[in-house]
C-alpha positions in Angstrom: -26.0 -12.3 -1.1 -24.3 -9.3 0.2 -22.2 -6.4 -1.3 -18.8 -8.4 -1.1 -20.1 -11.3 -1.8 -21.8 -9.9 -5.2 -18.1 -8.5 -6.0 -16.3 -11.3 -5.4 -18.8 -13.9 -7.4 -18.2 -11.1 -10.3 -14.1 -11.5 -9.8 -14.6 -15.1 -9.4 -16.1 -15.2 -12.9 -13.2 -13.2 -14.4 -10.5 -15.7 -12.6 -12.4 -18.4 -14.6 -12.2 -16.6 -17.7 -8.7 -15.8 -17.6 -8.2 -19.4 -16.4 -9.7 -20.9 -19.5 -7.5 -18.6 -21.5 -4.0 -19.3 -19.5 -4.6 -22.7 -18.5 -2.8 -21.6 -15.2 -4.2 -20.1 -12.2 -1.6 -18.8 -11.2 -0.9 -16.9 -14.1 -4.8 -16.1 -13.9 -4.1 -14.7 -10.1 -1.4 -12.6 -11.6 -3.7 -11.1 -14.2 -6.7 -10.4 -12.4 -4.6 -8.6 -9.8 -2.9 -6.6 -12.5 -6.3 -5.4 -14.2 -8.0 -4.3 -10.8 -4.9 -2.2 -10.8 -5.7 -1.0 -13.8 -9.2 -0.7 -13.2 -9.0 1.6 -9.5 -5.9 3.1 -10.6 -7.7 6.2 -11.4 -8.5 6.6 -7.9 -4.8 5.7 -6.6 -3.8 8.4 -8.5 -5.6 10.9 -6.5 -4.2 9.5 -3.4 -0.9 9.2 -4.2 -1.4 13.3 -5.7 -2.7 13.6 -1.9 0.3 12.0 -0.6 2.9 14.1 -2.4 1.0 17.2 -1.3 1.3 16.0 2.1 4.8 15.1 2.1 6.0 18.2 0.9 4.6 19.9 3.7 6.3 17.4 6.0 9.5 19.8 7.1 7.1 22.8 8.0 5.1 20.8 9.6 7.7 19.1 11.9 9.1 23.0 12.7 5.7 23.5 13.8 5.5 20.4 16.4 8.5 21.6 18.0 7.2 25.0 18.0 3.5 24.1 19.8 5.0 21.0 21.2 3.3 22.3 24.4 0.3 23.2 22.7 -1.3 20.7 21.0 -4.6 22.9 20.4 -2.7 25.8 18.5 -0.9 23.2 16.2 -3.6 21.9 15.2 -4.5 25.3 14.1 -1.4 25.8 12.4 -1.7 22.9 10.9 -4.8 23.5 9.1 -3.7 27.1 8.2 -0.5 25.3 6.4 -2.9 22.9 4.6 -5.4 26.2 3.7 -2.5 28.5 2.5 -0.9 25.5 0.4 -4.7 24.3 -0.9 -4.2 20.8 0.4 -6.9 18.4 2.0 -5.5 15.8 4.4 -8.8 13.9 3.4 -8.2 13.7 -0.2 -6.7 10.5 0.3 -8.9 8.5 2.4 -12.0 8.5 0.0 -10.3 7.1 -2.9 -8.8 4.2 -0.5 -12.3 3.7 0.9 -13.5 3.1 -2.4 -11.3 0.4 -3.0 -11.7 -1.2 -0.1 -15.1 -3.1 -1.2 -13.1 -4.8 -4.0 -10.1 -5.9 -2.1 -12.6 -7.5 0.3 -13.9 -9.8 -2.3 -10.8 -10.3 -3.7 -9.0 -11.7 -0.7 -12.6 -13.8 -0.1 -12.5 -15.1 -3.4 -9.0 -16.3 -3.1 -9.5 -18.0 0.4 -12.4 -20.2 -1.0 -12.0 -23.5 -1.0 -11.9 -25.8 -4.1 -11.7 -22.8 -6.0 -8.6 -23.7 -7.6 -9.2 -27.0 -8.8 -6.0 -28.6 -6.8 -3.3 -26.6 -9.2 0.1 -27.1 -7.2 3.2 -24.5 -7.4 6.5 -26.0 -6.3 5.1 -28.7 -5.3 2.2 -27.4 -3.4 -1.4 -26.4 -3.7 -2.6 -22.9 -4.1 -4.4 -23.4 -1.3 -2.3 -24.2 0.8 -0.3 -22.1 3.4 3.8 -22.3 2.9 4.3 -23.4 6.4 8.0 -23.9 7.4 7.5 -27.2 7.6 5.8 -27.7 3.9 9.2 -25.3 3.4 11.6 -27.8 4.9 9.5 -30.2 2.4 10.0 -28.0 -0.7 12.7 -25.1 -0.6 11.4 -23.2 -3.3 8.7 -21.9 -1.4 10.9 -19.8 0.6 10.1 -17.3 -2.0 6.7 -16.4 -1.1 7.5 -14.9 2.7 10.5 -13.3 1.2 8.8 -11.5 -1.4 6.1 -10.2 0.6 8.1 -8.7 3.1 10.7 -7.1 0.6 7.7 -5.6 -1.7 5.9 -4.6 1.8 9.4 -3.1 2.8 9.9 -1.0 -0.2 6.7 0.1 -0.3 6.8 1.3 3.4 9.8 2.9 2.2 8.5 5.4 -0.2 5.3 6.3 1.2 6.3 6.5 4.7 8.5 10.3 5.0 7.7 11.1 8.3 10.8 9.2 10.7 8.5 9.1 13.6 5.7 6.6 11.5 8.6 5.5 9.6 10.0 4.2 13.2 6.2 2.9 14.3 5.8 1.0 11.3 9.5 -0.8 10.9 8.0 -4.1 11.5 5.6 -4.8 8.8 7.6 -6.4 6.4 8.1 -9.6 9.0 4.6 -9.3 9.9 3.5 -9.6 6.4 6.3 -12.5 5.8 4.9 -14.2 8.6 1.6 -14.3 7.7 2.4 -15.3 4.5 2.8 -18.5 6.1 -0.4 -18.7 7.1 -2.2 -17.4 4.7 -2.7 -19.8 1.1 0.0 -19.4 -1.6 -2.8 -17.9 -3.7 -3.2 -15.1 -1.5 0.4 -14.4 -0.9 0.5 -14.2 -4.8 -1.8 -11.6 -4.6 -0.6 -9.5 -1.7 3.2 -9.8 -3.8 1.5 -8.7 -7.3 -0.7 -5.4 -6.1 2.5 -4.4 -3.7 5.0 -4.1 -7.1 1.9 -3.0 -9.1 1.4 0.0 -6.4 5.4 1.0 -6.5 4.8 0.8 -10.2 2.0 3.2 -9.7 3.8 5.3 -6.9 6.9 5.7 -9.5 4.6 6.9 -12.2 2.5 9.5 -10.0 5.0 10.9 -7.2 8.1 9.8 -8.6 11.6 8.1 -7.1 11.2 8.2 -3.3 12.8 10.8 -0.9 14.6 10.0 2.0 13.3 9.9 5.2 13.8 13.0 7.9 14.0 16.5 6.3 13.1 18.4 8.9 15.0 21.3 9.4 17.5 21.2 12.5 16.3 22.0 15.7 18.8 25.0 16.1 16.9 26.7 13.2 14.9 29.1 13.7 11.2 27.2 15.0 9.1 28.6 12.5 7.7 28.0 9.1 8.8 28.8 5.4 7.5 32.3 4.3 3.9 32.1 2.5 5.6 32.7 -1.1 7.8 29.4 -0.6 5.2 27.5 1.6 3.0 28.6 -1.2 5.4 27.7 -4.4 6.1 23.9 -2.7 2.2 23.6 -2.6 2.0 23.7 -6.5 4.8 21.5 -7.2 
């Protein structure tokens, strides 16, 4: 048995318990989802610390791409100097995500397993199922599941993403995610829907109500950073 597979046979075990507690799965999906939340929050915290570090160094460091637009070599270096004089790690935030990664995994195995849901139905459905349009047509009510992943992906793209340009690159992941939502079983749509509004809930708590997108300063402005006392003073907010 590998690494994942030891993971998800211990999350499996908890969606049993919680099962035999609920009498619902999908109640017991909802749970689960909610205390690995819980449980790797600690480590979400750091990245999302990372992130607002990072984003408020997102005006200085769109002056200096227009400054060293010709020189990519000598951004870089002023990039790194921002990061230094502000004592902010770019990499902060990848560990903690790589961490988690391991127990997502297993979680979206678990919830792809067949059987494993003993043949509960939602609107008329199973769990395992996919909400294809045509199992739609068949039962409205299941409209719900695309729609909700691709708002709660939306929203979430919305507060994390402050840069225009990635803002731009990344403006169709919401129907990406509502589409595979119909292919993907209900169960794990439930999922996916539950750790999105859990991570806003988080992303509220740590950073705060998002900011709007594009605050770069305007291009007739002088191309050049803050001062160090200000570039230094938005570092330790």
């Amino acid at each position: 048995m590998g690494f994942i597979d030891s993971i998800a046979a211990v999350l499996g075990q908890a969606l049993q318990a919680i099962h035999r507690v609920t009498g619902s799965y999908l109640l017991a999906i909802v749970l689960l989802t909610v205390a690995i939340k819980a449980i790797l929050h600690p480590l979400t915290r750091i990245q999302l610390k990372s992130m607002k570090a990072m984003s408020s160094l997102a005006p200085q460091i769109e002056v200096l791409r227009r400054k060293y637009k010709e020189d990519p070599r000598q951004l870089n270096v002023e990039t790194m100097n921002l990061y230094r004089a502000n004592k902010v790690n770019p990499f902060t935030g990848c560990l903690p995500l790589l961490l988690q990664l391991p127990v997502l995994w297993a979680l979206f195995a678990l919830l792809r397993r067949p059987g494993i849901f003993g043949g509960e139905m939602v609107a008329g459905v199973s769990l395992e199922s996919s909400p294809t349009l045509q199992t739609i047509l068949q039962h409205p009510l299941l409209i719900v599941i695309p729609l909700l992943s691709g708002v709660t992906t939306y929203w979430q793209q919305r507060m994390s993403i402050t840069d225009p340009q990635q803002a731009r690159l990344f403006i169709f992941m919401p129907f990406f995610v509502a589409y595979l939502a119909l292919q993907f079983p209900i169960a794990l749509s439930i999922y996916w829907i539950m750790s999105t509004v859990a991570y806003i809930a988080e992303y509220y708590l740590v950073v705060g109500p998002p900011k709007k997108i594009g605050v770069a300063p305007p291009k007739d402005r002088k191309d050049r950073p803050q001062g160090t006392k200000a570039t230094k003073t938005q570092g330790q907010q």
